[in-house]
BALOBA-1460 file (C-alpha; in Angstrom, 3 decimals):
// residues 318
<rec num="1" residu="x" x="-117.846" y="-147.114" z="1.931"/>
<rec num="2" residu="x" x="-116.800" y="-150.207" z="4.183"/>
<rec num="3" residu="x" x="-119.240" y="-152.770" z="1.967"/>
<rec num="4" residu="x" x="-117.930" y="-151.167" z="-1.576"/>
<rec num="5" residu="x" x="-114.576" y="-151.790" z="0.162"/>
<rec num="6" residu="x" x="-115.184" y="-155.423" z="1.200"/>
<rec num="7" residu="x" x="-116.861" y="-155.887" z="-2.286"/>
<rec num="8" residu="x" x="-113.616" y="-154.343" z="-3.948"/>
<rec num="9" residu="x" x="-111.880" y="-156.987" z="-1.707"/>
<rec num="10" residu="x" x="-113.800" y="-159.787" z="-2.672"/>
<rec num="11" residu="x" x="-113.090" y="-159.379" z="-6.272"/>
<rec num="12" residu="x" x="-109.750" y="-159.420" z="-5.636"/>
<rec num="13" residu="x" x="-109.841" y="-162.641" z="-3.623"/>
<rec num="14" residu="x" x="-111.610" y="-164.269" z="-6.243"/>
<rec num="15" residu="x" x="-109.373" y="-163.268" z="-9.029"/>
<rec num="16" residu="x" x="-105.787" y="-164.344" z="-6.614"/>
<rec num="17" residu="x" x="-108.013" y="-167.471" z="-6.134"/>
<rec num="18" residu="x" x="-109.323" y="-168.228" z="-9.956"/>
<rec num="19" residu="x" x="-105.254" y="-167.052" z="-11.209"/>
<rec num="20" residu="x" x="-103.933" y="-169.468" z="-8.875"/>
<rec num="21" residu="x" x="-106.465" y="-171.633" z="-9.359"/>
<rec num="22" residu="x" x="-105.353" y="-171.239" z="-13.829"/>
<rec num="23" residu="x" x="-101.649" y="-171.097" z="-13.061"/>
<rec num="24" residu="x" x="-102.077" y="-175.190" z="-11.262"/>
<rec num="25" residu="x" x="-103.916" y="-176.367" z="-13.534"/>
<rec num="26" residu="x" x="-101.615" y="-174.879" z="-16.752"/>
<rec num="27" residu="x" x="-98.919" y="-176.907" z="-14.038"/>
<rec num="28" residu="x" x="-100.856" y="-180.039" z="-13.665"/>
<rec num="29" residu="x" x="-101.661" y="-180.038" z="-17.113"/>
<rec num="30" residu="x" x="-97.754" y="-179.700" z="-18.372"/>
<rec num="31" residu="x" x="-96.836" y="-182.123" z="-15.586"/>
<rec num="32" residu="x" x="-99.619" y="-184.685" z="-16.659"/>
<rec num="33" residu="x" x="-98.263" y="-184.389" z="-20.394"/>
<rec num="34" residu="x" x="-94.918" y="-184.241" z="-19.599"/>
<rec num="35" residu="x" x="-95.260" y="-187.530" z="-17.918"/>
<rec num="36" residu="x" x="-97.587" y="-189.124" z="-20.748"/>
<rec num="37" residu="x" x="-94.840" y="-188.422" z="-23.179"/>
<rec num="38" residu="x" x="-92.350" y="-189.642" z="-21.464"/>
<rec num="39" residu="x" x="-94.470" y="-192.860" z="-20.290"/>
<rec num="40" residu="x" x="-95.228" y="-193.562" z="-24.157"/>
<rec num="41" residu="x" x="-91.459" y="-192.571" z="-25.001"/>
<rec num="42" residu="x" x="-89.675" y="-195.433" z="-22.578"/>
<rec num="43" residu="x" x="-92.634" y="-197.514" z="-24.124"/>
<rec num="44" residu="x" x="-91.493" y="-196.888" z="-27.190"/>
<rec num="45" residu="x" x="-87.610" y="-197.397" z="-26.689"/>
<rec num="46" residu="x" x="-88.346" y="-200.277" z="-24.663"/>
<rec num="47" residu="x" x="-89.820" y="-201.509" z="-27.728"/>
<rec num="48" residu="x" x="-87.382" y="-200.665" z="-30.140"/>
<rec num="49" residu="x" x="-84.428" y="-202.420" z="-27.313"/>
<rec num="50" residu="x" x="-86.649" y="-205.552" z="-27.648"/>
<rec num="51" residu="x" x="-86.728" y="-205.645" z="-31.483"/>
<rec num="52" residu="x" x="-82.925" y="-204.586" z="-31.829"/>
<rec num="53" residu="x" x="-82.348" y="-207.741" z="-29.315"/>
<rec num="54" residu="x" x="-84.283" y="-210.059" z="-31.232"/>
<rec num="55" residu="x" x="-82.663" y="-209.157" z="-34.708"/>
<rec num="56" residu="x" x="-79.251" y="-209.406" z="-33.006"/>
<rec num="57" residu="x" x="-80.495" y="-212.511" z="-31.481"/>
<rec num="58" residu="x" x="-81.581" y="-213.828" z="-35.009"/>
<rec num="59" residu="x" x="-78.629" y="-213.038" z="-36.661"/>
<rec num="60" residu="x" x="-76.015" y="-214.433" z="-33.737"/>
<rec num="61" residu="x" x="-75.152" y="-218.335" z="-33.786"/>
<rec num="62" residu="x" x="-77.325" y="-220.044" z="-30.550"/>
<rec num="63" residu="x" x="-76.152" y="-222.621" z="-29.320"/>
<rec num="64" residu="x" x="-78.092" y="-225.148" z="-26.294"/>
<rec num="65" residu="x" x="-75.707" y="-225.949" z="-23.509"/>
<rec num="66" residu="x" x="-76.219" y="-228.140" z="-20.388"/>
<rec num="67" residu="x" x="-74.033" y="-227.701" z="-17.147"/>
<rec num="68" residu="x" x="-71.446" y="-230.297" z="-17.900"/>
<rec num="69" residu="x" x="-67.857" y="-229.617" z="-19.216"/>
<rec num="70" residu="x" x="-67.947" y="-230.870" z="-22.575"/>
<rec num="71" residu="x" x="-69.769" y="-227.359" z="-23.349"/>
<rec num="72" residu="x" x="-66.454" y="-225.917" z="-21.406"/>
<rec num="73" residu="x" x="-65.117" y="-224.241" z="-24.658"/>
<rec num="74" residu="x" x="-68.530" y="-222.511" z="-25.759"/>
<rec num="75" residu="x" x="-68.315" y="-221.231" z="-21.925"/>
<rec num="76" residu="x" x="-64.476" y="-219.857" z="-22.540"/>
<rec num="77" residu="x" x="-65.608" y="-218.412" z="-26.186"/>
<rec num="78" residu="x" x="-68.228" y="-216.080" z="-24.548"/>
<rec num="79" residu="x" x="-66.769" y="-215.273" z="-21.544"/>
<rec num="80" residu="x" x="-63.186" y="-214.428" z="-22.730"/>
<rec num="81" residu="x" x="-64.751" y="-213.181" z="-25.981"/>
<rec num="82" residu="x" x="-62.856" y="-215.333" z="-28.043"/>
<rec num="83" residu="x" x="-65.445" y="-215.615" z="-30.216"/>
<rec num="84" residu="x" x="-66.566" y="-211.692" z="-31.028"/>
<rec num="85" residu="x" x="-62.609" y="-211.137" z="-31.271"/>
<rec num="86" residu="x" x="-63.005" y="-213.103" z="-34.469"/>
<rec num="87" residu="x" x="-66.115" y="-211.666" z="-35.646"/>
<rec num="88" residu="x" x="-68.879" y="-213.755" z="-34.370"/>
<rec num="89" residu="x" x="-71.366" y="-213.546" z="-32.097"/>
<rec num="90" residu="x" x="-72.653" y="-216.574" z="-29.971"/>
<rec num="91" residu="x" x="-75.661" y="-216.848" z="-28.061"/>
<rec num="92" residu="x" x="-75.263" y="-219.775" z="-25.391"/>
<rec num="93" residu="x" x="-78.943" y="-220.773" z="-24.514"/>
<rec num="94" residu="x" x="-78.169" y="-222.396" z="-21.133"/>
<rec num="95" residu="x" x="-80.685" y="-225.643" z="-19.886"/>
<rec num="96" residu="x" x="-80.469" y="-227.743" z="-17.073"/>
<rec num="97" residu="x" x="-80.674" y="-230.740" z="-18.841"/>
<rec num="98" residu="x" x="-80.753" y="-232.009" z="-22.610"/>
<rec num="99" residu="x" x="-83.954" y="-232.605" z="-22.825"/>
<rec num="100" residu="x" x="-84.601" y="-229.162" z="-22.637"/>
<rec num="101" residu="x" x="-82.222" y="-228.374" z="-25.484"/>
<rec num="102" residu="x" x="-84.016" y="-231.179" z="-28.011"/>
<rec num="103" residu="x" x="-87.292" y="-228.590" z="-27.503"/>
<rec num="104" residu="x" x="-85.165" y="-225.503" z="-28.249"/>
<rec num="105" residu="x" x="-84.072" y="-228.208" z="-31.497"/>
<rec num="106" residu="x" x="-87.433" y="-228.913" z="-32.020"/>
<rec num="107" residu="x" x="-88.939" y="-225.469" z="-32.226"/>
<rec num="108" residu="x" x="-85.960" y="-223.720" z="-34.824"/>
<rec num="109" residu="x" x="-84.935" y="-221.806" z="-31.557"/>
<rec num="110" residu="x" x="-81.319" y="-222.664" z="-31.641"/>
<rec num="111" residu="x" x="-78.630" y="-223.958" z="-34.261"/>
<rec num="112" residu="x" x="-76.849" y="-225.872" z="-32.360"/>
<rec num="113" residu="x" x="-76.622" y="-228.148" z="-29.377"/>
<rec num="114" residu="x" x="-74.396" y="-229.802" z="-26.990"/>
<rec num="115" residu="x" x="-75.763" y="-233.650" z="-26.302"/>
<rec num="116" residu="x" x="-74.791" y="-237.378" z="-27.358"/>
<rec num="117" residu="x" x="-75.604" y="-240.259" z="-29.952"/>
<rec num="118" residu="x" x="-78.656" y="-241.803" z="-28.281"/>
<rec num="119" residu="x" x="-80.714" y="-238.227" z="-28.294"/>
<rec num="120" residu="x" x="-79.705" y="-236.813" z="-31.346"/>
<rec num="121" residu="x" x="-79.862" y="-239.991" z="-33.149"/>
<rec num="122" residu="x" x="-83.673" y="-240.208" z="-31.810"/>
<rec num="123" residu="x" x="-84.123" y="-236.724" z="-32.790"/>
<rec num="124" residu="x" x="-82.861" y="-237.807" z="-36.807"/>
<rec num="125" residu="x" x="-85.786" y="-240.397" z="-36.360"/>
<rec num="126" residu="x" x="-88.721" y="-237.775" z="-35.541"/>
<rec num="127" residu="x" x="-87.224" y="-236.227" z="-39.060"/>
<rec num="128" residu="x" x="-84.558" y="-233.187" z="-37.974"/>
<rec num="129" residu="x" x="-81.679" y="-233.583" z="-39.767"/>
<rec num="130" residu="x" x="-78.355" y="-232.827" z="-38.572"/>
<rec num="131" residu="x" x="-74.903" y="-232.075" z="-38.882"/>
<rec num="132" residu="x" x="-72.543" y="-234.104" z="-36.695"/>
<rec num="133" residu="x" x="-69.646" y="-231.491" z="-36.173"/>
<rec num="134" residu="x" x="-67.811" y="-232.775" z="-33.756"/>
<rec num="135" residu="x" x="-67.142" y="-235.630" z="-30.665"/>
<rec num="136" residu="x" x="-66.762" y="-234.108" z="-27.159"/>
<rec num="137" residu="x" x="-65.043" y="-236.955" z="-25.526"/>
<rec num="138" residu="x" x="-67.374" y="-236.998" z="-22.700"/>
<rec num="139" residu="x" x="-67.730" y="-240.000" z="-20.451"/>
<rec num="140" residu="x" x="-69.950" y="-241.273" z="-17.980"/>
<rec num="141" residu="x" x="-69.346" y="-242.900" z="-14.727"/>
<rec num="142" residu="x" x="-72.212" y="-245.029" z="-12.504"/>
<rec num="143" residu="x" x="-71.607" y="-244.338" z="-8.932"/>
<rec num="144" residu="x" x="-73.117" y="-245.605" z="-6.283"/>
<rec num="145" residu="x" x="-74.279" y="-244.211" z="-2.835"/>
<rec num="146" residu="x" x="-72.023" y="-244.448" z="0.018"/>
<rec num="147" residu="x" x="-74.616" y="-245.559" z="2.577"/>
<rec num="148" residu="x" x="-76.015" y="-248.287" z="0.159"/>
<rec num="149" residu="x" x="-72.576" y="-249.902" z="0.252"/>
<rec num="150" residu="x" x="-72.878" y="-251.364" z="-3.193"/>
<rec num="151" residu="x" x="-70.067" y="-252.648" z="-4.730"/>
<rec num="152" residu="x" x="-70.448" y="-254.952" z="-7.794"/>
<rec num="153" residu="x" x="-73.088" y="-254.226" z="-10.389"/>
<rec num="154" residu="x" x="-74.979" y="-257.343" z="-9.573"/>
<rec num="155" residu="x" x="-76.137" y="-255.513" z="-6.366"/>
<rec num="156" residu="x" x="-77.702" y="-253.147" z="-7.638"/>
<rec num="157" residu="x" x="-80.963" y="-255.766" z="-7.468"/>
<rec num="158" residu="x" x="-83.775" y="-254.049" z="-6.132"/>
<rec num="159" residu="x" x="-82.075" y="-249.951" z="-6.536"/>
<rec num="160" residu="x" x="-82.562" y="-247.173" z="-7.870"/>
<rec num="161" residu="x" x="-80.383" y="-245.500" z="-10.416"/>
<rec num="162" residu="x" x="-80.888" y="-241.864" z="-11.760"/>
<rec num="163" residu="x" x="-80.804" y="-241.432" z="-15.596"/>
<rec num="164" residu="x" x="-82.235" y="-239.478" z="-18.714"/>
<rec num="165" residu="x" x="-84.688" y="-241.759" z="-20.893"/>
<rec num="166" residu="x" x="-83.392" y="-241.269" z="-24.522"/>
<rec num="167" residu="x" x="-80.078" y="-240.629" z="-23.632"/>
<rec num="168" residu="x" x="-76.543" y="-242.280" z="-22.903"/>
<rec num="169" residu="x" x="-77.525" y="-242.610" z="-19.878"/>
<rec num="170" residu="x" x="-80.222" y="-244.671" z="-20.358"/>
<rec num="171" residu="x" x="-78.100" y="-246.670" z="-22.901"/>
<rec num="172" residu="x" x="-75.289" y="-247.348" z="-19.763"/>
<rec num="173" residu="x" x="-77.540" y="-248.061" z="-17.126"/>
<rec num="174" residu="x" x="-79.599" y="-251.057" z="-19.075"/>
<rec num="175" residu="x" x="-75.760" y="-251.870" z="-20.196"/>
<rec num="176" residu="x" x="-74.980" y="-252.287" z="-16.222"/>
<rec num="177" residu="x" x="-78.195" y="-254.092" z="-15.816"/>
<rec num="178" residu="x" x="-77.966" y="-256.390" z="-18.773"/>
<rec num="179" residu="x" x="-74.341" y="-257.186" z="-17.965"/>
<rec num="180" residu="x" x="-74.829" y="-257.836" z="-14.378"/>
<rec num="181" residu="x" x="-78.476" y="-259.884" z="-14.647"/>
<rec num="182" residu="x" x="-79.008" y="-258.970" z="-10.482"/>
<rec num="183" residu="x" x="-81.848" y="-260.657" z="-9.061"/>
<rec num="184" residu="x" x="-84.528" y="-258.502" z="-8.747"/>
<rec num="185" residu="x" x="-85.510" y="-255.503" z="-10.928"/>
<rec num="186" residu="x" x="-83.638" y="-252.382" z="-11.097"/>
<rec num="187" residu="x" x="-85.719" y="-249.219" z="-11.409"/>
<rec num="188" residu="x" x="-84.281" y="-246.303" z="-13.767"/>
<rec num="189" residu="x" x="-85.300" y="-243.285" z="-12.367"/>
<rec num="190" residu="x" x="-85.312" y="-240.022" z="-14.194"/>
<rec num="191" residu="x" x="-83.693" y="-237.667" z="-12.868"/>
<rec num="192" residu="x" x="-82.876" y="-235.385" z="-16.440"/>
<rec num="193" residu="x" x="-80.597" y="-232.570" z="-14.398"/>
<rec num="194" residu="x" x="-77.233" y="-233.760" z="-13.704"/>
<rec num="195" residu="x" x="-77.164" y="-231.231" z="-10.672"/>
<rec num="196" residu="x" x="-80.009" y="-232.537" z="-9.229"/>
<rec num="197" residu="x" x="-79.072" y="-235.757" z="-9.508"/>
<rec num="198" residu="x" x="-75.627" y="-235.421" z="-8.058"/>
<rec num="199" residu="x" x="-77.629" y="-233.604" z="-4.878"/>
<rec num="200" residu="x" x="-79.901" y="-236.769" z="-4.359"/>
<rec num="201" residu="x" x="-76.402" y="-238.983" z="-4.488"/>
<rec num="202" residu="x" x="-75.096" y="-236.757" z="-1.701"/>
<rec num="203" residu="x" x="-78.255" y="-236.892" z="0.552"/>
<rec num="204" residu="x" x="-78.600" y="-239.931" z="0.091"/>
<rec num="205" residu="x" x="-82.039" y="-240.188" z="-1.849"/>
<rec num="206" residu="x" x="-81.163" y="-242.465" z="-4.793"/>
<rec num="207" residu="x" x="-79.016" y="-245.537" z="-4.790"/>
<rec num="208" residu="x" x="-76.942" y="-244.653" z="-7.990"/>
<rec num="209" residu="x" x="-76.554" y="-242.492" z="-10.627"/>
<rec num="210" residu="x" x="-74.449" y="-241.983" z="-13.921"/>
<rec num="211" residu="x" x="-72.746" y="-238.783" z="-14.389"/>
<rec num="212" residu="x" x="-70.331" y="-236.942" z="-16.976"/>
<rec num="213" residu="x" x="-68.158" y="-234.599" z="-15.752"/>
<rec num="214" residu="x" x="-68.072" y="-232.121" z="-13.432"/>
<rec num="215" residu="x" x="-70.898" y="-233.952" z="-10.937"/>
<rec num="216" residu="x" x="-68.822" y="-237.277" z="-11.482"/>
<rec num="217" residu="x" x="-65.675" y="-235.950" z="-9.584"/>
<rec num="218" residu="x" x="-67.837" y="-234.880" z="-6.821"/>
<rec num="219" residu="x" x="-69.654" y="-238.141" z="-6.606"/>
<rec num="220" residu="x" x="-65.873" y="-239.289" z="-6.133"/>
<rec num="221" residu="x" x="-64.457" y="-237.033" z="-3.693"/>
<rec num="222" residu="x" x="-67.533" y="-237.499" z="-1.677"/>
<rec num="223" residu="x" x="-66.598" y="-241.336" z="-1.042"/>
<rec num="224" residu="x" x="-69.075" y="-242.584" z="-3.493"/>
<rec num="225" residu="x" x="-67.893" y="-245.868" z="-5.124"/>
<rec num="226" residu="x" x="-67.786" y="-245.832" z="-9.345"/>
<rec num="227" residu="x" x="-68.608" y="-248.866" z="-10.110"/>
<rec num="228" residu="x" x="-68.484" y="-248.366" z="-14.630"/>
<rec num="229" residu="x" x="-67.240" y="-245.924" z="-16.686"/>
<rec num="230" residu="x" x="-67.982" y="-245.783" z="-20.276"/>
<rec num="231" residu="x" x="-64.331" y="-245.357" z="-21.729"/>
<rec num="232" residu="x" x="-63.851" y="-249.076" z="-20.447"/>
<rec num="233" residu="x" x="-66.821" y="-250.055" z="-22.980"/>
<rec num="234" residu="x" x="-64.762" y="-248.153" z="-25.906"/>
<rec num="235" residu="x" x="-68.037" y="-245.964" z="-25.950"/>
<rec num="236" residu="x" x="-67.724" y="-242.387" z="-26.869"/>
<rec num="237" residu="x" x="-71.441" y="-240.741" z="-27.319"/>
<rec num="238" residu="x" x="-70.137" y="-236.946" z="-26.507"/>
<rec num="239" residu="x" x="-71.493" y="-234.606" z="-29.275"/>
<rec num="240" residu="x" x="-71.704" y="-231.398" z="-30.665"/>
<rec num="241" residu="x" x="-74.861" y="-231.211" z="-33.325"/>
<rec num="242" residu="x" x="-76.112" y="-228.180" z="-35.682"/>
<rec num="243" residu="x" x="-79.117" y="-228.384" z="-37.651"/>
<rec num="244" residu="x" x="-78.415" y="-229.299" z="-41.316"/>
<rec num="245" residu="x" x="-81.524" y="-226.463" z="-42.557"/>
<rec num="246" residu="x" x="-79.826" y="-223.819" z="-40.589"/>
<rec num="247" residu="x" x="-76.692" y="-224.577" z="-42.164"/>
<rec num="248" residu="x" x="-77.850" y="-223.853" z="-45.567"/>
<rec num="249" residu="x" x="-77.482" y="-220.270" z="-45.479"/>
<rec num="250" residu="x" x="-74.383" y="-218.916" z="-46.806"/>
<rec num="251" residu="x" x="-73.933" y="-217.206" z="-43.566"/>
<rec num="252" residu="x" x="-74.669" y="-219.971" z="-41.409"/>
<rec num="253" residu="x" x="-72.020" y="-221.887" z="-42.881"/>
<rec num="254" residu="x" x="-69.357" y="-218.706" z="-42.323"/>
<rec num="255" residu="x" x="-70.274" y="-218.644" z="-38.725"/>
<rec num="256" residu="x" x="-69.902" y="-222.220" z="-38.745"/>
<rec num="257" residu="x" x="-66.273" y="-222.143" z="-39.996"/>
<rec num="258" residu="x" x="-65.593" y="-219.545" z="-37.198"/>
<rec num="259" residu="x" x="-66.866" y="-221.237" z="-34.438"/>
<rec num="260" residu="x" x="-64.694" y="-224.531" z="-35.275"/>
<rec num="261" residu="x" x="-61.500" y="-222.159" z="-35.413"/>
<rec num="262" residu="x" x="-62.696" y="-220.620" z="-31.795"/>
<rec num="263" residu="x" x="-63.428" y="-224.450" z="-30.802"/>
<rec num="264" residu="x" x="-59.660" y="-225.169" z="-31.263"/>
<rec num="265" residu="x" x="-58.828" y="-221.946" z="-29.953"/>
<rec num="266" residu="x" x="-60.900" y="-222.783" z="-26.886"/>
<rec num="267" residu="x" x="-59.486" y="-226.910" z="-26.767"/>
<rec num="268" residu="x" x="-55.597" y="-225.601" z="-27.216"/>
<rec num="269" residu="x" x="-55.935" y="-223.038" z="-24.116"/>
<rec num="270" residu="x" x="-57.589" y="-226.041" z="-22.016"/>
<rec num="271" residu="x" x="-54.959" y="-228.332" z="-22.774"/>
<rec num="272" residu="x" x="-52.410" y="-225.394" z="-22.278"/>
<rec num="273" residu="x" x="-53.584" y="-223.933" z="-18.993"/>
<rec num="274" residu="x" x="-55.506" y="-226.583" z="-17.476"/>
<rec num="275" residu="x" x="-59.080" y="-226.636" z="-15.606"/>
<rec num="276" residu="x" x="-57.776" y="-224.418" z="-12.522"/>
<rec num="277" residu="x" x="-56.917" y="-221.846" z="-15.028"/>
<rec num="278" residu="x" x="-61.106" y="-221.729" z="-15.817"/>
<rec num="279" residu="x" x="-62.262" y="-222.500" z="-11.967"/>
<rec num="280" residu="x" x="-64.585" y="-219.248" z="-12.095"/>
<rec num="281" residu="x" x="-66.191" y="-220.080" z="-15.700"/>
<rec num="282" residu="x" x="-66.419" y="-223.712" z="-14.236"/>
<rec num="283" residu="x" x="-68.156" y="-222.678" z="-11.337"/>
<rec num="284" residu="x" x="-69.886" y="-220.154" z="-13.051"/>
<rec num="285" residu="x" x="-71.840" y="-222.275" z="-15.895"/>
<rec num="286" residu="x" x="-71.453" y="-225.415" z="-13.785"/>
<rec num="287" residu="x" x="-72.503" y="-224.784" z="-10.288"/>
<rec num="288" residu="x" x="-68.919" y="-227.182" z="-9.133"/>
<rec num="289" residu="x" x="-67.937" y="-226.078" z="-6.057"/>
<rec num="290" residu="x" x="-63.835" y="-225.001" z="-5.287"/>
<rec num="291" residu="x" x="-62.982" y="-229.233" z="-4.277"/>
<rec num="292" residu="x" x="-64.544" y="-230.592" z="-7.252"/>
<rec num="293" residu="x" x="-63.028" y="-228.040" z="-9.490"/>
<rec num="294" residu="x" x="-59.402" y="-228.956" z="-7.798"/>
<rec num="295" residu="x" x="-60.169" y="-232.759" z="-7.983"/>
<rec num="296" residu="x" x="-61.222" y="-232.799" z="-12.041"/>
<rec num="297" residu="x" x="-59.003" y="-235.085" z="-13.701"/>
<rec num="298" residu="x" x="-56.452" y="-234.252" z="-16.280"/>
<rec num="299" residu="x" x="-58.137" y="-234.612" z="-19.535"/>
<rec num="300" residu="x" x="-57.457" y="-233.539" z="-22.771"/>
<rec num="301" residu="x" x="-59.729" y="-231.905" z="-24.777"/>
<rec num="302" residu="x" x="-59.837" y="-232.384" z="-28.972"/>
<rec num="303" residu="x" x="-59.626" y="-230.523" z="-31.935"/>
<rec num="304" residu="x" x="-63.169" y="-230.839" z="-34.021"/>
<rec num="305" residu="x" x="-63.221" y="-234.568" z="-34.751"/>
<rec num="306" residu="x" x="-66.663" y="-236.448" z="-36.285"/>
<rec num="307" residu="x" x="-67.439" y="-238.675" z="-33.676"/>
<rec num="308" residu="x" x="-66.707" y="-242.273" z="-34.780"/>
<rec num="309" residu="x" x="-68.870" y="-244.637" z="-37.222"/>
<rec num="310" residu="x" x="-68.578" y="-247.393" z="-33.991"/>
<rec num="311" residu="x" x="-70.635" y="-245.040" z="-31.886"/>
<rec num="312" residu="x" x="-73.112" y="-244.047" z="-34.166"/>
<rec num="313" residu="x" x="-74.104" y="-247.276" z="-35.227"/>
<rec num="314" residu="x" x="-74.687" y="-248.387" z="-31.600"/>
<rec num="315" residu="x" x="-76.794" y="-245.185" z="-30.742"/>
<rec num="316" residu="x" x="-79.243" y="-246.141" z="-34.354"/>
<rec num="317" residu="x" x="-79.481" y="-249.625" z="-32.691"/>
<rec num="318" residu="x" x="-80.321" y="-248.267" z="-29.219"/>
């Protein structure tokens, strides 16, 4: 009786153990799919998110901006929404320097594109065509380091001075050199981020530098001497560009038409409120610290205005 009673026991064990054993694995098994569904379902919203971002993104008006304030309206348009209040929607494709916006040109990435005479002019030559919409007023200012106590143009024999090749930059600094004739060579160094250059200014590891706005005003307020500044050569290479082929779609040119009544919107706000009334878009898009935002000069911005035959001409011969 005690073995039939063990075997009885046995049995029993076996079938707790091979239930328990079913119930797990019916578990593991629901668990397992469970997860595989939901793995291959965020795969395949993740996938639709990225497709419904790229149509937006195709359909939207993008635009190449650099960290300077001529592109402060686009920066007030997004961020204050001024320009999906009137039924368009902008994507700013931020670079550090221009030369980084002529490849977003180059590949069909963007429509538009804040930059001056000398690059897009260069840019015509490789065989993009585009639209000139409208002058920034942008100017640029050599200043000098501190330490290198430079202060003529003449001096600047045997420096260097921090530029773009290909851009107004370029154009100014063999404008200081050719005006000046120093002594010895002058070496154009490129430096194609306005930020970075501004940092090797302040410590001190280049001689000079041209800037535009915002990165001029701290070269100033950092006891750096200016020694030219473009408005004094009655040159104005500031520029807002869209490509002509994008422009050809019926579309396109709508969005155009909005974005130049957003512009003004944008400019007249500016002019109204002044730069302190933007400090945290400034600093924002910019990188300008609280003094250089407080020490911009009062500047006016302008309605969309073609920039001027004068300019033009001079970028083509550059």
């Amino acid at each position: 009786m005690k073995n039939k009673f063990n075997f009885r026991k046995d049995i029993k064990d076996i079938f707790i153990s091979v239930f328990v054993f079913a119930i797990s694995f019916i578990i593991f098994s629901f668990i397992l799919t469970s997860c595989h569904q939901s793995y291959d379902e965020k795969k395949k919203q993740e996938k639709a998110s990225r497709e419904e971002l790229l149509r937006e993104d195709s359909l939207s008006l993008k635009i190449a901006t650099v960290p300077t304030l001529d592109c402060l309206p686009l920066f007030i348009g997004v961020d204050d929404s001024l320009f999906t209040q009137n039924g368009l929607e902008v994507h700013l494709k931020q670079r550090g320097a221009q030369i980084d916006c002529d490849t977003l040109v180059r590949g069909k990435h963007v429509e538009g594109f804040v930059s001056d005479l000398i690059r897009t002019e260069r840019l015509k030559k490789e065989g993009i065509a585009l639209r000139y919409v409208t002058a920034t007023g942008s100017y640029w200012q050599l200043y000098t380091n501190r330490l290198a106590r430079i202060k003529e143009l003449k001096q600047l024999s045997d420096k260097m001075i921090a530029m773009t090749r290909f851009s107004v930059t370029d154009y100014l600094a063999d404008y200081a050199i050719d005006s000046a004739k120093p002594k010895y060579d002058v070496y154009k160094i490129q430096i194609n981020d306005p930020r970075i250059r501004i940092k090797m200014i302040l410590n001190n590891e280049m001689d000079a530098a041209l800037f535009t706005e915002p990165q001029a005003t701290t070269a100033r307020i950092h006891g750096n001497p200016m020694l030219m500044d473009s408005r004094d050569k009655n040159v104005h290479m500031g520029v807002i560009a869209f490509r002509e082929k994008a422009l050809k779609d019926k579309r396109r040119q709508q969005q155009l038409k909005t974005f130049i009544k957003v512009y003004n919107m944008a400019v007249d706000s500016i002019n109204k409120n002044g730069f302190q009334h933007y400090a945290t878009i400034i600093a924002k898009y910019m990188g300008a610290d609280g003094k250089t935002i407080k020490a911009l000069p009062q500047m006016k911005f302008s309605h969309v205005t073609p920039p001027r035959t004068h300019d033009i001409a001079i970028a083509k011969r550059y």
